[in-house]
C-alpha positions in Angstrom: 14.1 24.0 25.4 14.6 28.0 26.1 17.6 27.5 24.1 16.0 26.1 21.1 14.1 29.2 20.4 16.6 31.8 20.2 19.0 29.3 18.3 16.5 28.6 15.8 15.6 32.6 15.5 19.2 33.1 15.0 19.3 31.1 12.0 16.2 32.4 10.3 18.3 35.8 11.0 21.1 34.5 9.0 19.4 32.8 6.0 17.4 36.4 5.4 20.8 37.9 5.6 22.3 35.5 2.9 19.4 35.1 0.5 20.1 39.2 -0.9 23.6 38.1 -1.0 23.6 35.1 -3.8 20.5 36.4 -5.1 22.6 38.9 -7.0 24.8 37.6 -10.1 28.2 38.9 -10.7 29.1 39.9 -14.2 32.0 37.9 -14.6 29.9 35.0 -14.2 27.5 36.2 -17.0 29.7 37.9 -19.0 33.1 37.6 -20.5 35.4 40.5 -20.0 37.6 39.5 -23.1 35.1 39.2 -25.7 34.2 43.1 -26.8 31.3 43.9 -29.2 30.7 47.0 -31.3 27.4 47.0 -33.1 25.5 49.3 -34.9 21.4 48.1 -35.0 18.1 49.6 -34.9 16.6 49.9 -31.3 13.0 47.8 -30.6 12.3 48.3 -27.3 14.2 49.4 -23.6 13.4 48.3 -20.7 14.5 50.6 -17.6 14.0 48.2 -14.6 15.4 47.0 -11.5 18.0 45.7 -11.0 18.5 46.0 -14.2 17.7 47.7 -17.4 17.5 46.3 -21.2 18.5 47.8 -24.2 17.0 45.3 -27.4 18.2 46.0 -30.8 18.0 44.5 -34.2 21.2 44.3 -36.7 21.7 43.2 -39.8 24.9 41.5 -41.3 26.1 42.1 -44.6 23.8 39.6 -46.1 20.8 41.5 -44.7 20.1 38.9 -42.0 18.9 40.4 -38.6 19.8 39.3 -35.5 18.3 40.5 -32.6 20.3 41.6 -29.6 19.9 42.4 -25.6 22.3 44.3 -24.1 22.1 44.2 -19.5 22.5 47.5 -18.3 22.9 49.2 -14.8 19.9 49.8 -13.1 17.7 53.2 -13.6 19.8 55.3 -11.0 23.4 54.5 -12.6 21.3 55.0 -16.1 20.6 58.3 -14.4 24.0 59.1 -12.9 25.3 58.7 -16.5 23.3 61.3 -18.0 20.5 59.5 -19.5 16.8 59.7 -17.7 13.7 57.8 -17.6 11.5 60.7 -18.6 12.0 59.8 -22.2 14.0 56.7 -21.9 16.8 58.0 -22.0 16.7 59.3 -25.7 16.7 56.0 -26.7 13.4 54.9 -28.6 11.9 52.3 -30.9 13.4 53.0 -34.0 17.0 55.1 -33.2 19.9 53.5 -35.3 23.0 53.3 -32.1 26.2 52.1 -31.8 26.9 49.9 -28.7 30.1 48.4 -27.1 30.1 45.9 -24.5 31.2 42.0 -23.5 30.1 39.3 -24.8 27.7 36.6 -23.1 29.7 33.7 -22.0 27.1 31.3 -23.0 27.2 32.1 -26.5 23.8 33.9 -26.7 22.6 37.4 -28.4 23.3 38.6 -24.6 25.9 41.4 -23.7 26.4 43.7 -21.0 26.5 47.6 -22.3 29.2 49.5 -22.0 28.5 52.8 -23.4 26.1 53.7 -26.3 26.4 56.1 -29.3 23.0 57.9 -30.2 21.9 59.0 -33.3 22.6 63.2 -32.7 26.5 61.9 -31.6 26.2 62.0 -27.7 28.0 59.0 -26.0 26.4 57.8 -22.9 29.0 55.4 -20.3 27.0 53.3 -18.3 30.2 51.1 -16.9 31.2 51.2 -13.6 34.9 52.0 -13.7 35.6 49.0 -11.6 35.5 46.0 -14.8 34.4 43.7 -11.7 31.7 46.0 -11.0 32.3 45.8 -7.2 
């Protein structure tokens, strides 16, 4: 019996040490590195959260059609760390016409994860990691 407490506290120890762990996706599981996007669309709204940030964008096709789009980005401090800041959402705003490249979904959806963004005055923000495994 007083080794059936500090066993069982040992294991509550390790599942809140392993939770954090899976609880966080990696992007080649979400995205595929081999599927590159450029697209040009009009901005509807950005979402600068934790973990992760959203960029969601509407683009129409040569018919006219619009599809709407989410691009995954880092999380505000690597938003941050590549030049852009929360202050004014980091240029970006309802409306703005940019160019985005990133990777495609691997599901198929309107989903990709942002590589870099062109805004409309010509800067070029990166918000990759320079590891494509984002380790």
């Amino acid at each position: 019996m007083n080794l059936r407490l500090p066993a069982i506290s040992a294991i509550l120890v390790l599942i809140v040490m392993v939770v954090p762990l899976l609880a966080h996706h990696s992007v080649q599981a979400q995205f595929d590195l081999n599927k590159p996007i450029t697209l040009t669309g009009k901005i509807t709204k950005v979402e600068w959260i934790n973990p992760h940030s959203y960029l969601l964008m509407e683009v129409s096709d040569d018919k006219g059609n619009v599809k709407r789009w989410a691009f995954e980005m880092a999380g505000p401090g690597a938003l941050r760390k590549s030049g852009l800041s929360r202050a004014d959402r980091g240029g970006l705003k309802a409306g703005d016409v940019v160019t985005v490249n990133g990777v495609l979904a691997k599901d198929g959806s309107d989903l990709g994860l942002l590589k870099d963004i062109k805004l409309p005055d010509g800067r070029v923000f990166t918000v990759w990691t320079n590891d494509p495994y984002a380790r």
